[in-house]
N, C-alpha and C positions, 0 to 999 in steps of 0.2 A: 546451279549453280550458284555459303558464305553468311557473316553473320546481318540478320536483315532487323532493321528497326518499321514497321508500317509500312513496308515493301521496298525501302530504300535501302542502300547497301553505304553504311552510313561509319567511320570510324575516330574516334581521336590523337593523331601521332603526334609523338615527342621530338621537340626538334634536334637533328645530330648536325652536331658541327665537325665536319671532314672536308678535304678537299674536292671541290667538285669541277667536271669538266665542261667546256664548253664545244667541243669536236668531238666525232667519235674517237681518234687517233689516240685520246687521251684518259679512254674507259680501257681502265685495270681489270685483267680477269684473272682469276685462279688458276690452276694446273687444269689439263685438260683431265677428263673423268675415264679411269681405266675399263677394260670390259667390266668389272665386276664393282663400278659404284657399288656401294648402298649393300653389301652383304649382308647377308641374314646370318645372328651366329649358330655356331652347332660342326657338328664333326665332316658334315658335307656342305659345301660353296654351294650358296644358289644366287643368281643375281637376282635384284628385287624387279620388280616389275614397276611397266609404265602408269605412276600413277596419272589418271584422266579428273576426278573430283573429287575434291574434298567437303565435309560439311560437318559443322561443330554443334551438337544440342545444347541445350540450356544446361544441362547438368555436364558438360564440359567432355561427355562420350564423346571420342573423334570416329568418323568413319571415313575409309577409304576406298574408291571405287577402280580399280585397275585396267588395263585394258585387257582381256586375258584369263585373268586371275579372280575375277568376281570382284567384292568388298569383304573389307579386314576392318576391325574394331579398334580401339583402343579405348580401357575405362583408366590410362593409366598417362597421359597427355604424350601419347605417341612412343613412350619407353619400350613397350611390347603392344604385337599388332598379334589378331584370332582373326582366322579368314569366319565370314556367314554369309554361308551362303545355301542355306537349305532351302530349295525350293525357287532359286533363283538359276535359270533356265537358259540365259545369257551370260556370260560372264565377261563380257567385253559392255563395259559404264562408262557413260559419258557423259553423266550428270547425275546430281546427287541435289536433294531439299531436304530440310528438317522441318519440320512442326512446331509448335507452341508444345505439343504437349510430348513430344518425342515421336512421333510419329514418320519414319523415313521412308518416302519416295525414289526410287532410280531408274534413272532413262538409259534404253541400253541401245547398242546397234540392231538386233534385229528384232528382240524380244519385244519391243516396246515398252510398256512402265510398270514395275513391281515397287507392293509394299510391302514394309515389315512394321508390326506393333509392339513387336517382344525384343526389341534391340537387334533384331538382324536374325535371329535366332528361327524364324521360320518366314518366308519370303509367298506370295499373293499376285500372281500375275492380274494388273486391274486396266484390261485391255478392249473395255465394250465399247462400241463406238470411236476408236482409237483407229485409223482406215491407214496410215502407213505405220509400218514398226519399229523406224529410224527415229526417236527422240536424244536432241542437242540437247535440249535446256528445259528444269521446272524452275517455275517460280511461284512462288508460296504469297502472296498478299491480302490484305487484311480477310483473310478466311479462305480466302479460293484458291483453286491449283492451277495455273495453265503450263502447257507441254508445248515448247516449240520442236515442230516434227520436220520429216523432209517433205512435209505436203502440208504445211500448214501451223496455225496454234488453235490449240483444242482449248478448254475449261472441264475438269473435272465435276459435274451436277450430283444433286443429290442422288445417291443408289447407285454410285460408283462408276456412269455412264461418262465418257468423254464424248461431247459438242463441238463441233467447230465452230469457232468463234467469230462467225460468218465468211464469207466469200473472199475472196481478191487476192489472198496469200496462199490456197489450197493445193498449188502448184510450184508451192517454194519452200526451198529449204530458210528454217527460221534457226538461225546460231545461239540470239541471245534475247532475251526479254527484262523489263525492267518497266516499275510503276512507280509514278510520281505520289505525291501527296494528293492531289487532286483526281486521282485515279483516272488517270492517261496513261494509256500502254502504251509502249512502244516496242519492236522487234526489231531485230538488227538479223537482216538475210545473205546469203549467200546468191548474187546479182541483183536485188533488185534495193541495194541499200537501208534507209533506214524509214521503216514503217510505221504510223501511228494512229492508234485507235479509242479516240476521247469514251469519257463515261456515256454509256447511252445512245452511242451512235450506233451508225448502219453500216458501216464498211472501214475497211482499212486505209488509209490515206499516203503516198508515199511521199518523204518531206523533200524540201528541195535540198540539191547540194551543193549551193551556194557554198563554196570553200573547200567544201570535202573532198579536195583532190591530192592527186598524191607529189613526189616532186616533180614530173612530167608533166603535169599540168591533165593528166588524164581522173576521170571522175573514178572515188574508190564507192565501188558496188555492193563491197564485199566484207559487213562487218560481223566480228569475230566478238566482242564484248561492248555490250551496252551497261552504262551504270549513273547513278540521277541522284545529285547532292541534295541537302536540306532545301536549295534554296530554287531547285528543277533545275539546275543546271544538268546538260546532259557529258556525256563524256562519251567520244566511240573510240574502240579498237580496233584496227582494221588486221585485215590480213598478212599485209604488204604495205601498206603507207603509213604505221605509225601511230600516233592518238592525236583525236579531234575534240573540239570543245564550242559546245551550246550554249548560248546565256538565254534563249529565245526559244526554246523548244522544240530545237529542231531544223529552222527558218533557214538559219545560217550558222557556217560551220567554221573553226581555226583551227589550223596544224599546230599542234604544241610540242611536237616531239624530233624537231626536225636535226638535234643532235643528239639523238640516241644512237648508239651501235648497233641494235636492229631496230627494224622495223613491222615485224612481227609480234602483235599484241595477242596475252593471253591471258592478261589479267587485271585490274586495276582497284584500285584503293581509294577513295577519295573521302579525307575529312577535315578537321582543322589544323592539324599538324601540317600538312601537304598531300600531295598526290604521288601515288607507291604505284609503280608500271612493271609486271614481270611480261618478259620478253621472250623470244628463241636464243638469246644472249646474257641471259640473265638479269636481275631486279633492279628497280633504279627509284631514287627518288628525287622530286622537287619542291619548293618550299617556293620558288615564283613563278609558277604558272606555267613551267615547261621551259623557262629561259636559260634555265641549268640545271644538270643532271647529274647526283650523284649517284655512285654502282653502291650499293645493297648485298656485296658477294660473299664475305667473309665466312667463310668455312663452306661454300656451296661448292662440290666437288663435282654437280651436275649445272651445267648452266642451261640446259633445255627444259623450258618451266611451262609445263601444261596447263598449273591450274592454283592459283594465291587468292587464301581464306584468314581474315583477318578472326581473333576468337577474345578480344577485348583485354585491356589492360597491357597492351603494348604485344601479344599474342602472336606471332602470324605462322601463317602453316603453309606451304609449297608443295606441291607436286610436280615430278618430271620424270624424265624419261628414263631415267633410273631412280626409283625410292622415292621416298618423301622425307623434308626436311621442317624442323622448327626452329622460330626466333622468339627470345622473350625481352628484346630491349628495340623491336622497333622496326627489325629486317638489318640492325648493323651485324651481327649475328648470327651462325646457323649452324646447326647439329643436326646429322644424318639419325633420322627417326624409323629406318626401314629395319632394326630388328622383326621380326615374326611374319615378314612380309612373305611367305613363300607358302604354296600349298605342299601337305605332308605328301609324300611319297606314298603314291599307289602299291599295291603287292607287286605290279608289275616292274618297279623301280628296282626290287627289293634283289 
């Protein structure tokens, strides 16, 4: 699960001055999205499909991981999409990493984890020691692979073997992973909150959640996106209560999002410009720390956003539940990018 600098998810945004709100009451949306967002063109409608991840290589290939549909290319910044999926055995992705050297990973629902070497072009189920076949999330840091699965996070070893990365999370579903500069992992699970596992140690650690609660005053369990600024500051997206923010590693937590129009987090951005939050409501941004929020919506005809990949020089790319979308000025912006999103017509179609 974007573009990573030394395992950080690290971006620099341009400041947009628009109106911003301070209630939900007062976030602007688009027209609601017809059954057939995001069409593919050609002489037969198809709607595009849900995209689940995104992920940008170095040379500017987009790939796109679908739920359903497999993964679709684009050498062309998302103008035209080629479904690859030869040899890929799952076609419901749920997670996408890129390599240093092009190298792409994808976690699927049942399949568990394939690679491609050739651009998608022939696909490697690389499943040894991999003991559930549910992978949420890879993440790529300085050399290593880890897979958060529904039973665990693994490390990919040398000779293609996945390890579990010792005891204590073997029994949980892991959403999201993210590694500081000091190479301290951390997970973000589904109920048992957020996990951390320093360089060199022997077990998993679960942090407190001093703060991390929701507006009820009840503890959120349940997080959906982990991501770690230059400076270790952490950042959580919960499920249901919104985004949280770490200066301490963890220790203790602050609600930053307490007027946003959801509170369903699926995405986040964090660099010097500000902090980019895509929602089940669509994208928002802040410039002081969560105290105002401006909407990010302009031309999103889907506001249900599964999955936001920043690709540098003010870049950003979205996935949702219909098609995928790009912005080149920041996220004020967006163009429906799901042309070629559809697989071809079997003889049986015909």
């Amino acid at each position: 699960m974007a573009v990573k600098s030394s395992g950080v998810r690290v971006i620099v945004l341009c400041l947009v001055v628009v109106a911003v709100f301070a209630i939900p009451a007062l976030a602007a949306a688009p027209p609601a999205a017809g059954p057939h967002a995001g069409l593919s063109s050609g002489s037969e409608l198809r709607p595009a499909p849900s995209i689940q991840a995104l992920a940008v290589a170095q040379d500017k290939t987009i790939y796109a991981g679908s739920f359903g549909m497999g993964i679709f290319r684009s050498d062309s910044h998302g103008k035209s999409w080629v479904p690859v999926n030869a040899g890929l055995r799952d076609r419901f992705v749920l997670c996408l990493a890129v390599a240093a050297d092009g190298t792409l990973y994808a976690g699927t629902l049942r399949g568990g984890v394939f690679r491609t070497k050739d651009g998608g072009r022939s696909w490697q189920a690389i499943n040894d020691g991999l003991f559930r076949g549910q992978v949420k999330t890879l993440l790529i840091a300085y050399g290593a692979i880890y897979a958060g699965t529904g039973g665990g996070v693994y490390r990919l070893a040398e000779g293609g073997v996945w390890t579990l990365l010792t005891k204590g999370l073997d029994e949980t579903v892991v959403q999201a992973l993210v590694m500081t500069d000091d190479s301290t992992l951390f997970a973000g699970t589904a109920a048992k909150g957020v996990q951390r596992f320093k360089a060199h140690g022997s077990e998993w650690a679960r942090m407190p959640s001093h703060g991390l609660k929701d507006h009820e005053g009840l503890i959120e369990n349940f997080i959906r996106v982990l991501v770690a600024d230059r400076d270790r500051t952490l950042y959580a997206g919960t499920f249901d209560g919104g985004v949280f923010r770490s200066g301490d590693g963890g220790e203790t937590w602050r609600p930053i999002s307490r007027v946003l129009p959801n509170d369903s987090i699926r995405g986040i951005i964090v660099g010097q410009g500000g902090l980019v939050v895509a929602t089940g409501r669509g994208i928002f941004k802040s410039l002081n720390d969560g105290q105002q929020w401006v909407p990010l919506n302009a031309g999103l005809t889907e506001l249900s956003i599964q999955t936001l990949t920043p690709a540098g020089d003010g870049v950003f790319y979205a996935g949702t539940s219909v098609g995928a979308f790009r912005s080149e000025d920041d996220g004020r912006h967006w163009v429906n990018i799901s042309d070629g999103m559809f697989e071809p017509p079997s003889a049986t179609d015909k």
